[in-house]
C-alpha positions in Angstrom: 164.0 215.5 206.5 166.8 217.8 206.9 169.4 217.5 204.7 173.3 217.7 205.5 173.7 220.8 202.9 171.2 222.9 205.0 172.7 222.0 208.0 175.9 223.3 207.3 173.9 226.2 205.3 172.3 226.7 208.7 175.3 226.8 210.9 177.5 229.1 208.3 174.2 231.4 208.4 173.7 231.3 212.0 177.4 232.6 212.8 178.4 229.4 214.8 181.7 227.4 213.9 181.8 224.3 211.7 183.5 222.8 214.2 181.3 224.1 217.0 178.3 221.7 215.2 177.4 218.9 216.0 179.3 215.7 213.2 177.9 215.5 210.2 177.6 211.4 209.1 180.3 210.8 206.5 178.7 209.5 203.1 178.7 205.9 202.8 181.6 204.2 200.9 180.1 201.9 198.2 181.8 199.3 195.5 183.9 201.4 192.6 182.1 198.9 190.3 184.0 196.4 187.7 183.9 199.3 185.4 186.6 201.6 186.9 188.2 203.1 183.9 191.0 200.9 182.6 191.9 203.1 180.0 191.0 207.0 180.2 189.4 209.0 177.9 191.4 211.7 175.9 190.4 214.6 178.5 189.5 214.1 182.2 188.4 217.6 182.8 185.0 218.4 184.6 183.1 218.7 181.4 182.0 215.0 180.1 179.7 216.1 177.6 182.4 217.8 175.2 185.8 216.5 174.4 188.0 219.5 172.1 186.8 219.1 168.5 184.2 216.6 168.9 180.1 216.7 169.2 178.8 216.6 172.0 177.6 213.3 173.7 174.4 211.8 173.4 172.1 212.2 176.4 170.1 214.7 178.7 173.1 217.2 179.8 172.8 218.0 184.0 175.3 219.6 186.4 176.1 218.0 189.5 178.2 219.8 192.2 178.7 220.4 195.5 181.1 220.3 198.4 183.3 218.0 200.0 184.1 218.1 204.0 185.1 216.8 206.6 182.6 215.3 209.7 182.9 218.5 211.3 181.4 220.7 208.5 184.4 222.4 207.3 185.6 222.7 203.8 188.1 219.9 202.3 190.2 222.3 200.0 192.1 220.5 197.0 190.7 217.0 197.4 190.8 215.1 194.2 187.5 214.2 193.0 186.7 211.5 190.2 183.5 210.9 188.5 183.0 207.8 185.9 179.8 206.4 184.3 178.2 204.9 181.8 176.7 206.5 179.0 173.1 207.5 178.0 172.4 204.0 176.1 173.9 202.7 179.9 177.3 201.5 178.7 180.6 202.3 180.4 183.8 202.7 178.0 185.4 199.5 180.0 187.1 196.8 178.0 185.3 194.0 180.2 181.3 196.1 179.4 179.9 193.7 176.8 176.6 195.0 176.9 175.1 195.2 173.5 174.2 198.7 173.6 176.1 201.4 171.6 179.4 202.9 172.8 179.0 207.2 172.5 182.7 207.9 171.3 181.9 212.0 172.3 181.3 210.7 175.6 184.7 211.4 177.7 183.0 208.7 180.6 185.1 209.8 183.4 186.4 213.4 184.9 188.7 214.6 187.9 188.3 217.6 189.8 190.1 219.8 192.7 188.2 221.4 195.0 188.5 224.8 195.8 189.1 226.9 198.9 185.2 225.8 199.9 185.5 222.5 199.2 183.3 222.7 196.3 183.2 221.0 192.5 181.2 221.3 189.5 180.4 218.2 186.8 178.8 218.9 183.6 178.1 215.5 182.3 175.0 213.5 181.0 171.9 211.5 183.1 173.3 207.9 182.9 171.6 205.1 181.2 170.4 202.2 183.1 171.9 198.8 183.1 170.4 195.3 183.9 170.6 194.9 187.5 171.3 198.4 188.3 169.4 201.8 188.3 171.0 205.4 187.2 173.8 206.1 188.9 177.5 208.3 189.1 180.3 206.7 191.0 182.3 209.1 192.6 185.7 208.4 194.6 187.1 211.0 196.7 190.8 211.6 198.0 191.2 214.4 200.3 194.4 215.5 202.0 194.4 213.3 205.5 191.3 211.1 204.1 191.4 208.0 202.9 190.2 207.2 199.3 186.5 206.8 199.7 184.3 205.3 196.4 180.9 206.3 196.8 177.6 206.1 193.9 175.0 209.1 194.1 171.4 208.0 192.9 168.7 209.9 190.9 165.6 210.6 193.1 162.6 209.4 191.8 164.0 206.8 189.8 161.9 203.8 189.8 164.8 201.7 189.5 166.1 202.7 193.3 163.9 200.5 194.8 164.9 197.8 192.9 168.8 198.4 193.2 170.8 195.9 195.6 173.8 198.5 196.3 170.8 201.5 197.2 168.9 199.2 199.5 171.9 198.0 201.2 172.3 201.2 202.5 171.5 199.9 205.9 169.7 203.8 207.4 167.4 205.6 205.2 169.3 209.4 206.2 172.5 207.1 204.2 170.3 206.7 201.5 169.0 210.3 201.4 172.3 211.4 201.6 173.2 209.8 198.5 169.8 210.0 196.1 169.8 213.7 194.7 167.3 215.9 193.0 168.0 216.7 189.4 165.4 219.9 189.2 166.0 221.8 185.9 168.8 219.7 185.4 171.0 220.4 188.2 171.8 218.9 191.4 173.4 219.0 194.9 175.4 216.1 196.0 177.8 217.2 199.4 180.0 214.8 200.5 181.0 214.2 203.5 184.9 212.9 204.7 185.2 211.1 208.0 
C-alpha cells in the first residue's frame, strides 16, 4: 500500500503542484483521552526525555516526526502541535491515573511544537508503556492556522496489542488505520498528518 508520505514525495519529485494532486484523506480525529494534561510538566519543548538538570526518563528513546498539511498536499507552516503520553511503566502524569505503576518524575509527559516553513516537527520522546485496555500509543492534537483543533492517537506497527485496541479497530477503513500505525525502524518514525 502506498502511503500518504510517498505520495506527496512522489508529486514534489515529479514537478507537479500539491494542489494539482489529487486530496489526500485527512487523518482521523480520535478521543484526547481522560488523561489530557491537567497540570503541565516544567518544560513543554520537543524533547520529553530530558528536562534541564534532571536524568533522563526511563524507557526506549525514539524520534517521531513528520509533516503536517493540508488535503491538498501542501505544507501547514506554524501549526501548533502537542504530544502527551504515558510513560514507559504506561502511566500518564494525570491527577485522575490511578494505575499502580510508577510515576517517572524525568519524564516531561507532554511537548508542543511549531512547524516550520514545511510543515514539519520533530519529537524526541520515549516508546510508551501499555495500559489495561489500551495498546502503545501517542496522542497528538493539531491546531493549524484555518484548521480546526483536531486530536488524533498514532499506533506502533507490530504491536500485538493493535488488534486488541477498541479506539484502532474503530477506525472504520484500513488506509485510516495505516495512516495512523507507524514504523519505529532504528528507533525512528514517520507520522504525516494530514489537515482537512
Amino acid at each position: 500500500m502506498i502511503s500518504r508520505r510517498q505520495i506527496v514525495l512522489g508529486v514534489a519529485a515529479s514537478g507537479v503542484s500539491a494542489g494539482a494532486a489529487s486530496a489526500l484523506v485527512p487523518t482521523p480525529r480520535q478521543t484526547t483521552g481522560p488523561f489530557y494534561p491537567d497540570i503541565l510538566p516544567r518544560e513543554s519543548d520537543a524533547d520529553l526525555v530530558t528536562m534541564a538538570g534532571g536524568a533522563p526518563a526511563t524507557g526506549e528513546v525514539i524520534v517521531v516526526e513528520g509533516r503536517v498539511m493540508g488535503t491538498d498536499g501542501r505544507p501547514v507552516s506554524g501549526a501548533a502541535l502537542e504530544l502527551w503520553q504515558a510513560n514507559a511503566f504506561g502511566r500518564y502524569a494525570h491527577s485522575r491515573d490511578r494505575s499502580d505503576v510508577p510515576l517517572d518524575p524525568d519524564f516531561q509527559g507532554y511537548g508542543v511544537v511549531r512547524t516550520d516553513g514545511e510543515g514539519r516537527y520533530r519529537f524526541r520522546t520515549i516508546r510508551p508503556g501499555a495500559y489495561a485496555g489500551r495498546t502503545r500509543h501517542l496522542h497528538f492534537m493539531a491546531k493549524g492556522p484555518g484548521f480546526e483543533a483536531t486530536p488524533m492517537q498514532m499506533y506502533f506497527a507490530g504491536d500485538p496489542g493493535n488488534d486488541r485496541d477498541f479506539l484502532w479497530r474503530a477506525l472504520p477503513d484500513p488506509a485510516q488505520r495505516d495512516a495512523v500505525t507507524v514504523d519505529f525502524a532504528q528507533g525512528r518514525g514517520v507520522f504525516d498528518i494530514v489537515l482537512g
